[in-house]
Structure formats: C-alpha cells, structure tokens
N, C-alpha and C positions, 0 to 999 in steps of 0.2 A: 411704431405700431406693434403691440405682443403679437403672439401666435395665436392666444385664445382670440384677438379682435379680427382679425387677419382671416380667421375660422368663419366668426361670426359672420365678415363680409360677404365673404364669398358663397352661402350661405343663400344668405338674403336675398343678392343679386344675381344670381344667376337659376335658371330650373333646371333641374333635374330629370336627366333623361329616366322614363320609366325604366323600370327593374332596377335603378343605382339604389345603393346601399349605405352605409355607412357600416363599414366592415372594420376599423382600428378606430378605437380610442385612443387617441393621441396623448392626450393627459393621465390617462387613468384616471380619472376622477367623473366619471357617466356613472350614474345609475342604475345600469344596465346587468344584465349577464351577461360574465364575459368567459372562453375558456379558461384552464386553471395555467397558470403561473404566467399568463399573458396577458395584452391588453388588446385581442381580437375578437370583437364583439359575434354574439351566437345569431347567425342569421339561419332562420327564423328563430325569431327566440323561443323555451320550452314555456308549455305551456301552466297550469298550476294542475292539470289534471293526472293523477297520476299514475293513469296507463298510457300516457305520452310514451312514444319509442324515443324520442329527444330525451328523455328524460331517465334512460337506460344508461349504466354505466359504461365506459368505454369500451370495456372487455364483453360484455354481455353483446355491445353492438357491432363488435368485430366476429364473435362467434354465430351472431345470426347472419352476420353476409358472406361467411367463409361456408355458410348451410349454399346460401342463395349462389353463390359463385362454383361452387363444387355442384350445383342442380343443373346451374347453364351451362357450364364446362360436358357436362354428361348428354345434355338434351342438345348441345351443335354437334357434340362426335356421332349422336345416333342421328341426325338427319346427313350426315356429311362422310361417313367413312366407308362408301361402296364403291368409292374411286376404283381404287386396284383387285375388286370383283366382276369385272366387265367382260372379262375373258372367261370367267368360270360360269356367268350368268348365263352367256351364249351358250355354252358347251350343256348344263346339267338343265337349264331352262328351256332349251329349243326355241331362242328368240335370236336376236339382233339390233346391234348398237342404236338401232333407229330405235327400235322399242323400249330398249332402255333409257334412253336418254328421255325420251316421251314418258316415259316413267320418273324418272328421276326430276322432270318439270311439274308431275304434280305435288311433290314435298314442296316445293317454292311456290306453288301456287295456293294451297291450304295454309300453309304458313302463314301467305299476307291474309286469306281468310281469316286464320285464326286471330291474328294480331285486330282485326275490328272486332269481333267474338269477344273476346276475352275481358277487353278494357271495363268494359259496362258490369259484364258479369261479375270483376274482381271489385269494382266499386259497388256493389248490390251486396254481394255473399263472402268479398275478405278472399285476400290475393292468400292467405295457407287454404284457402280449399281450390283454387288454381289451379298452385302448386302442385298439390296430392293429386288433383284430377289428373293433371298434367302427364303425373310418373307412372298412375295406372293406363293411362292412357297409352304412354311408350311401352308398357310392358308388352299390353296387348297387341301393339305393332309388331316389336320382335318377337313376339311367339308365331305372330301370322307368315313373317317373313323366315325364319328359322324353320316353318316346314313348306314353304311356297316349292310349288310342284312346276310352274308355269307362270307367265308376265303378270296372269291377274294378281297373284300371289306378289308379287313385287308391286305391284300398284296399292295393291290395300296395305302391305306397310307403310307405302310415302305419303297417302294419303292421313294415315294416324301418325307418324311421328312428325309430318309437318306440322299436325294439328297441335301437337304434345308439344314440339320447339317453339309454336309462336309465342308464347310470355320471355323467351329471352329476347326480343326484339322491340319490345314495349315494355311490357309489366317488369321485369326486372330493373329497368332503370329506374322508374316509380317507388317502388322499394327501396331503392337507394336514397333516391331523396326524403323519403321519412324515416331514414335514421341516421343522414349524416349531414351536417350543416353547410353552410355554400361555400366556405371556405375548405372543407376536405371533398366534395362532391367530385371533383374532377379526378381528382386520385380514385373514384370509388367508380366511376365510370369507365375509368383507364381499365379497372382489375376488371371488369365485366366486358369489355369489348375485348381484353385478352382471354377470359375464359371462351367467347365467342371463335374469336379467329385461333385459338390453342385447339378447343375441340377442333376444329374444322382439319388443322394442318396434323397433328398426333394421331388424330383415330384411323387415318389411312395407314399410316405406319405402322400402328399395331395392327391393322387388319390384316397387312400384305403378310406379315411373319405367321398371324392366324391361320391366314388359306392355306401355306404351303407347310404350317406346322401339322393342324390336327384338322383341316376344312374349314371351307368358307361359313359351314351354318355354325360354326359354331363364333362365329364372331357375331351371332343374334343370342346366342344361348348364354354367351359371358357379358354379356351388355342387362341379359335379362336377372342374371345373378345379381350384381351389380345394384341397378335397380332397386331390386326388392330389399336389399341392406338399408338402401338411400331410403326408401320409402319409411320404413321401419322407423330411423332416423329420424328424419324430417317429422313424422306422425307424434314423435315422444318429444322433437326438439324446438322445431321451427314455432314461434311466433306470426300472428297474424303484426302487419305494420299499418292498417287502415288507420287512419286518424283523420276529425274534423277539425281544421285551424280554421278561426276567424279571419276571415281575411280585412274586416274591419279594426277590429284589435293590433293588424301588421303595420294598418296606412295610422293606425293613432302612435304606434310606437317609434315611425318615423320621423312623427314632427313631436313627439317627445323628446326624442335625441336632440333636434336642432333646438330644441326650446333651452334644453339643459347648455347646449355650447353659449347660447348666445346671452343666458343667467350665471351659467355654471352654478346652478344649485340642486346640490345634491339632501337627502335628510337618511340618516339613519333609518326611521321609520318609513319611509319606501322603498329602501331594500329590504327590509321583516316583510312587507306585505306581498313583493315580490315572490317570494319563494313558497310562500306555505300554499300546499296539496289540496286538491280539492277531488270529490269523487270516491268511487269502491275499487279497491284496488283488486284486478281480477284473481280467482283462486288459479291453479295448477291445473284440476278437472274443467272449468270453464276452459281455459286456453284451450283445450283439447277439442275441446268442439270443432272441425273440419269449416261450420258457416259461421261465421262472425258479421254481426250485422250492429252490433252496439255505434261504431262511426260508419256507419256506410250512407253511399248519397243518397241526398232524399227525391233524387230526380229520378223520373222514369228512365227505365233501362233503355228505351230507344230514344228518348233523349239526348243520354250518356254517350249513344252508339252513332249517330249523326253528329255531333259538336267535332270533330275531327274536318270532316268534311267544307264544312265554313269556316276552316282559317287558309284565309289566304295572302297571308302576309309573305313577302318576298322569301326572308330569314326561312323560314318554314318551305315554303315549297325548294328551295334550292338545297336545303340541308335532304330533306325525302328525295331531291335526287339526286346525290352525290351518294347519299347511305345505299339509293338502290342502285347506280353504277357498282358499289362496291360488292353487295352482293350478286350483281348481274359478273365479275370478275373470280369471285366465290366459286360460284357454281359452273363457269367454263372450264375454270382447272380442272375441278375435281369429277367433271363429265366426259373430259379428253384424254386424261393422264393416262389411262392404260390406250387408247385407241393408240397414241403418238408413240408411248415409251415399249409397246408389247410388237410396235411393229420393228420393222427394218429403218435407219441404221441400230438402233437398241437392242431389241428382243430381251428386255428388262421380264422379269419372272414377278409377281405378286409383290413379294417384299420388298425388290429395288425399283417396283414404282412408288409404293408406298413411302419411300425413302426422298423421293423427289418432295416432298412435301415441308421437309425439315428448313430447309434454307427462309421459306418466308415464315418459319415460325420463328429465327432468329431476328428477321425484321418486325417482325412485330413484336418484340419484346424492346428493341429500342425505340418504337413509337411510341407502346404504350408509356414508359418512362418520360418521355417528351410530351406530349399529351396528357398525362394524368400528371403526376406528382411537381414536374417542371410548373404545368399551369397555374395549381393551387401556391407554388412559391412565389412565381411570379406576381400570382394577384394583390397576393396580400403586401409584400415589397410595393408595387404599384400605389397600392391604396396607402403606404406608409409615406409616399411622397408625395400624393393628391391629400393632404390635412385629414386621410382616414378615410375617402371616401373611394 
C-alpha cells in the first residue's frame, strides 16, 4: 500500500477529533497555502480580502506584536510594581499593611471586571481603540497615585490601572491569534505570558532602586513618561486586527483537503483563484481612526458579554483555574515581599526587596522557551509522523 493510499485510509475511517487540523502536507502536492519554503499548511488559511492581518507580511506581523507585547509588558509592571513600597506607604500615607493590601485586592478585582468589559467592547469598536483607551486610562491612574495624599488616593490608582491591565489577560491573546497561524500561536503566547510575568517580576526591581534613588512618587511620574511615548506610538503605529472569518469556508476547506489526499488532484487554475484579493484596501488616515467597526460582530454587545459564561466544558473551566491559582500566587508575593523581607531576620531596604523578584523571572524565561517555541516544534514534528495531521 503507498503512503498517499495509507492517507486516504485512515482518512476515511476513522473521525476526527474537533479542532484536528491537517497541519503538513506530506506530499507537497495540496492545493492549499502553504508557508514559504515548507510544506506546513496555514491554519487558518488567509483570506482573499485584503485587509486580512493573515495576509500582512512577516515583518509587518512581528512589528505589530512587538507594539502589542511592549503595551502588556508596560500595563503588568504598572498593576504589579508597589511590592517594595509598602513601607514607604505606611510611613507618607498614614495607613497599614491591612489597608494596603485591601488596596492592592482591588487592581485584581477590576482586572477580572475589566477582562468581561472589555471582550464585547473590542468586538463592537476594534481592540486599537482598547488599547488607546487602555494607555489613557493608566495614565490617569498614575497621575492619581503620583499625588495620593492618603489610602483613597492608592485605591483610585488600583482601581484604574486594574481596569487599564485587563486586555492583557484576554484581549491580547485574541490579537495574537489574528495574526499568527496555529502553527507559530504557541511561541506568540509564550512571548505574551513572558511579557505578563517579566512586567510583574522587573517593575519591583526597578521601583526598589526608584524609592531609595529620587522617591517612591516618582516611580508613578516615570511610568507616566513612559506611557505617553507608547501612546504616541501606538496612535501613529498600531493596527486594528479585528477580522471576520467564515467559519463556514474553515469546515469547506477541511474536507477539500481530504477530498485532494484521496484524488490527489491538484489544477493550476485553483491555485490562480486562490490567491487573488478581494475588497478596498484601507488608507493610512482610515487606519487612524481609534473605532473600527468595518469586521466587528454583528451580535449585541451583551450578547458578546454573557457567551463566556455558558461554556462549561471541563478543558475550559480547569484551565480558568489553574490561570487564577497562578495569579492568586502573583499577587501574594508581590503583597508580602516587603512585610517578610523589611522585617527581622532581613531588614532588606527598597531595592533588596525589589531584588527578591529577579530569581522567578529566570524561571520564567525557561518556561516560556518550553511552553511556547518547544510546543509549536513539537507539534508540527508530531503532525509529520500522524500523515500531516
């Protein structure tokens, strides 16, 4: 028996767990698009329209995620870097570790606010005005917390920059998947849980050196500099990635593939029709627009905002708790670390708590390697010994 009959078999006989793919072309010889100088089929494939973000060159798609991974990097160090301020808090705020910490529960509590907010909204008006919302939004945080006089004054920071960090907890990974195919996704997940846990473990470190350099407020007032560069940025640079894919056109392309394995008939004139562009390609001044609504859903926004809530498939609820375990571990460190390291046996000062932070950001630089770029090798080797799938 060949390999193409061998294909066909197994094929036929057997179903296909939902979400399986046919990720290699075995033969080269599929119909399909495929990356360039490979034979690993583009899941999902681009579209003919062409303001597809699929359909943006490799460099263009790495310069909009490196916007997107430098935004989330920025928006976890400003909800996460008042670790080793907890001793300066007491002293210039007239509060107490109780108070702050009750403080510091409301950024994680707006956060998961934010994270149902948000989803609907970036599906309605286009994840660049989010974004922007986003960065004005943390400005306005650290301006409030850079002059806080008292605990209110620390409360209405956590309360707006939680608000500001929740699209890195959702909306950012969504952005990733509409510009990067299932075969590089994992690696692009990897660089986005490292910008999460990188801000979280760095921004105390630089804060502890802040405090005892030139004050603690001024680790609000360099956050806010900062900021307003990115915003600048982002407003000239960042693309909206909203897109509507058929998902009817995904399941026709699926049993095209098996249709081609088990004819293996390819024609020159369906790869011409493949490829050619359909649509108004946007201007420079359009892109600019902060709402973009040209692909946005056509479901009511409380629609949008409730579908979350009705899945309750095992995968799903165990993965939402292992992600909030981890953040539920997040946020003890970085709540305790001066109470534990400022006291006795320590009496660590600002910057050598801040310093305790460095060690797990070394482990997480070999998970993410293990986690992201390992997986996407892995799979696709995988799929080269399952006949591609």
């Amino acid at each position: 028996m060949t390999d193409q009959e061998k294909i066909s078999f197994q094929i036929s006989d057997h179903d296909l767990v939902p979400g399986t793919v046919q990720l290699i072309d075995i033969n080269g010889d599929l119909d399909i698009k495929k990356g360039d100088n490979n034979n690993i089929i583009l899941q999902p494939q681009p579209s003919s329209n062409i303001n597809d973000p699929l359909k943006w060159t490799k460099r263009k798609r790495n310069f909009q995620f490196g916007l997107l991974w430098l935004w989330c990097f920025l928006q976890s160090s400003t909800s996460n870097f008042t670790g080793p301020l907890y001793d300066v808090y007491v002293t210039d705020l007239n509060t107490n570790y109780t108070s702050i910490n009750n403080s510091a529960a409301l950024c994680y509590c707006f956060l998961g606010i934010g994270v149902v907010l948000i989803q609907p909204t970036a599906s309605k008006l286009g994840k660049r005005f989010i974004y922007l919302s986003a960065t004005i939004l943390a400005i306005i945080g650290l301006i409030v917390g850079g002059v806080a006089k008292d605990i209110n004054g620390l409360n209405a920071f956590n309360v707006l920059s939680g608000l500001a960090a929740s699209p890195v907890d959702s909306l950012a990974e969504v952005s990733s998947t509409d510009m990067f195919f299932q075969h590089e996704r994992s690696t692009a997940f990897s660089l986005l849980i490292l910008a999460l846990y990188g801000g979280c473990n760095l921004a105390p470190v630089a804060a502890g050196y802040i405090v005892d350099g030139i004050g603690w407020r001024w680790c609000y007032w360099v956050q806010v500099i900062i900021y307003g560069v990115l915003f600048v940025i982002l407003f000239f640079s960042m693309e909206d990635t909203n897109f509507v894919r058929d998902l009817t056109n995904e399941d026709e392309f699926e049993k095209s593939i098996i249709e081609q394995i088990k004819s293996k008939e390819t024609t020159k004139e369906e790869v011409n029709s493949m490829v050619s562009e359909t649509g108004v390609k946007k201007t420079y001044i359009q892109k600019l627009n902060p709402i973009q609504t040209e692909f946005n859903d056509s479901r009511s926004w409380l629609c949008i905002c409730i579908r979350p809530f009705i899945l309750y498939f095992p995968a799903i609820i165990w993965s939402g708790l292992i992600y909030g375990c981890q953040i539920l571990i997040l946020a003890l460190l970085s709540n305790t670390q001066t109470i534990i390291y400022s006291a006795k046996p320590y009496y660590f000062n600002a910057d050598k708590v801040g310093l305790t932070n460095l060690s797990a950001f070394v482990g997480n630089m070999f998970g993410m390697l293990y986690g992201g770029y390992f997986v996407d090798y892995f799979t696709i080797e995988m799929a080269k010994r399952n006949n591609g799938i």
